[in-house]
C-alpha positions in Angstrom: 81.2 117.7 140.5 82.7 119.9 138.1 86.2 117.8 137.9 83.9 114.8 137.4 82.6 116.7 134.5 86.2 117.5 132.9 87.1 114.1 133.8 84.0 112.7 131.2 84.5 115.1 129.1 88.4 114.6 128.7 87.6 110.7 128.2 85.2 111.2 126.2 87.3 113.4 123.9 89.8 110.7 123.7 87.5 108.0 122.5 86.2 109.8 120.0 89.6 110.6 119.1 90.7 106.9 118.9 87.4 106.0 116.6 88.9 108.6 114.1 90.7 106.9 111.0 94.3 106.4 111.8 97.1 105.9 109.1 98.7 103.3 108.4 102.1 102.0 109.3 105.1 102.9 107.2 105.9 99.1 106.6 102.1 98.5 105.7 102.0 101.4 103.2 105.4 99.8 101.5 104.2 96.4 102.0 100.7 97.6 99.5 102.6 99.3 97.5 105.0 96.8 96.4 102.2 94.5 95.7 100.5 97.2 93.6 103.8 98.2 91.6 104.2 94.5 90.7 101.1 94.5 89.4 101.4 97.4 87.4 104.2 96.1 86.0 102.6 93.6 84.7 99.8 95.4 83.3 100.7 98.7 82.4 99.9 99.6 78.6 97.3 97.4 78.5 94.5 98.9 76.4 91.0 99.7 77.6 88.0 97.2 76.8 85.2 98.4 78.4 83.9 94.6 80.3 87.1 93.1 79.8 89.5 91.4 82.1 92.4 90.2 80.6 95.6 91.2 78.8 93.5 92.0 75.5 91.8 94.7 77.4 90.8 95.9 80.9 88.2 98.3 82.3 88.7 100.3 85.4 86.7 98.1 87.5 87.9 95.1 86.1 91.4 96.2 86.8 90.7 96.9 90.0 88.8 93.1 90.6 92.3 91.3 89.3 94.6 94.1 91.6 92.7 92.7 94.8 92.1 88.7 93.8 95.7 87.9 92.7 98.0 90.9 94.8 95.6 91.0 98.1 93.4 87.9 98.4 90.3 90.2 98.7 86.9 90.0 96.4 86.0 93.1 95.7 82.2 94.2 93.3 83.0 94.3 89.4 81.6 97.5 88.9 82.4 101.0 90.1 78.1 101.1 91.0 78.9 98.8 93.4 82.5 99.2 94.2 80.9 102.6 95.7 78.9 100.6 98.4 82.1 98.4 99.7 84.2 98.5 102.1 84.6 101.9 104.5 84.3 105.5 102.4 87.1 107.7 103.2 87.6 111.3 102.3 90.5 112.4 99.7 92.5 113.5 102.3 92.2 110.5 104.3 93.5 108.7 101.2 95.6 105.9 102.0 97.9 102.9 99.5 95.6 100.9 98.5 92.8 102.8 98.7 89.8 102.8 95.8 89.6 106.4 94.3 86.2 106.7 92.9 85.0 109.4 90.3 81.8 110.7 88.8 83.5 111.8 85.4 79.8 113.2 83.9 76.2 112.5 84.8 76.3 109.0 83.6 80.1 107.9 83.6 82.2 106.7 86.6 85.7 105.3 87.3 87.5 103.7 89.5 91.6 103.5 90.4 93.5 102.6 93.5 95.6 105.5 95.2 99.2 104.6 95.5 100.1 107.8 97.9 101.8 111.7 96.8 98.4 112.3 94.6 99.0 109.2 92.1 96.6 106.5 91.4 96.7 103.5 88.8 93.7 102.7 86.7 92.5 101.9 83.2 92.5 105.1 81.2 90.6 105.0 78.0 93.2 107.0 76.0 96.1 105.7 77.8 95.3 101.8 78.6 96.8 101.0 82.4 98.6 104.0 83.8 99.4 106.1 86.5 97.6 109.3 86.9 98.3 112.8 89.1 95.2 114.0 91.2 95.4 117.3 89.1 92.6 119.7 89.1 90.4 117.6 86.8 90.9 114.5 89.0 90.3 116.7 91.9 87.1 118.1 90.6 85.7 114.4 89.3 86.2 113.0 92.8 83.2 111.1 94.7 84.7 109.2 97.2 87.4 107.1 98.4 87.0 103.7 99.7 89.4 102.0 102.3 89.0 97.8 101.7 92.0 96.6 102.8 
């Protein structure tokens, strides 16, 4: 009875193990990021507009709605409220390309970006316009959650 016991418990161990999140493949993570660096290209500088959606301005979320429709094929929520629901929440070390970084930046204000791997994520900066920004200590601190849609 007792190596029927290990036996479940071994197995059991495994699938747990195998429901954990898993990373993705090397040619999957280049794949995203290409797609995301083309479309940074293409948007980079572009000035903060808090509701806007175009070349004459862009919001976090906003950015993030045009990275997913025209680079991934995916509809994503147009706010960061409800970006927070979608998709599968992930921890910031389970961060992954292509992942939706999410941050409470004060009691009332949130943001959103999309990780792009070594503790760099694009989004819509309101000093900066589109640009790519280093989970430093004050990223680090604002964090709420991650959020794995792809």
């Amino acid at each position: 009875m007792k190596i029927n016991l290990k036996i479940i418990i071994l197995l059991f161990t495994i699938f747990i193990g195998g429901c954990s999140s898993t990373k993705i493949s090397s040619k999957e993570r280049n794949f995203r990021l290409n797609k995301i660096h083309d479309f940074y290209s293409n948007w980079k500088g572009t000035k903060y507009k808090y509701g806007g959606m175009n070349k004459h301005g862009v919001d976090c979320s906003g950015l993030m709605v045009l990275l997913y429709s025209h680079e991934f094929h995916k509809k994503i929520p147009r706010t960061t409220k409800t970006i927070a629901k979608f998709g599968k929440e992930v921890d910031l070390n389970e961060l992954e390309v292509g992942d939706l970084i999410l941050f409470k930046i004060n009691w009332s204000t949130r943001h959103v970006g999309v990780y792009i791997g070594n503790k760099k994520f694009i989004h819509s900066s309101r000093r900066k316009g589109v640009t790519i920004s280093t989970l430093d200590q004050f990223w680090i601190n604002k964090f709420w959650q991650g959020r794995r849609v792809l």
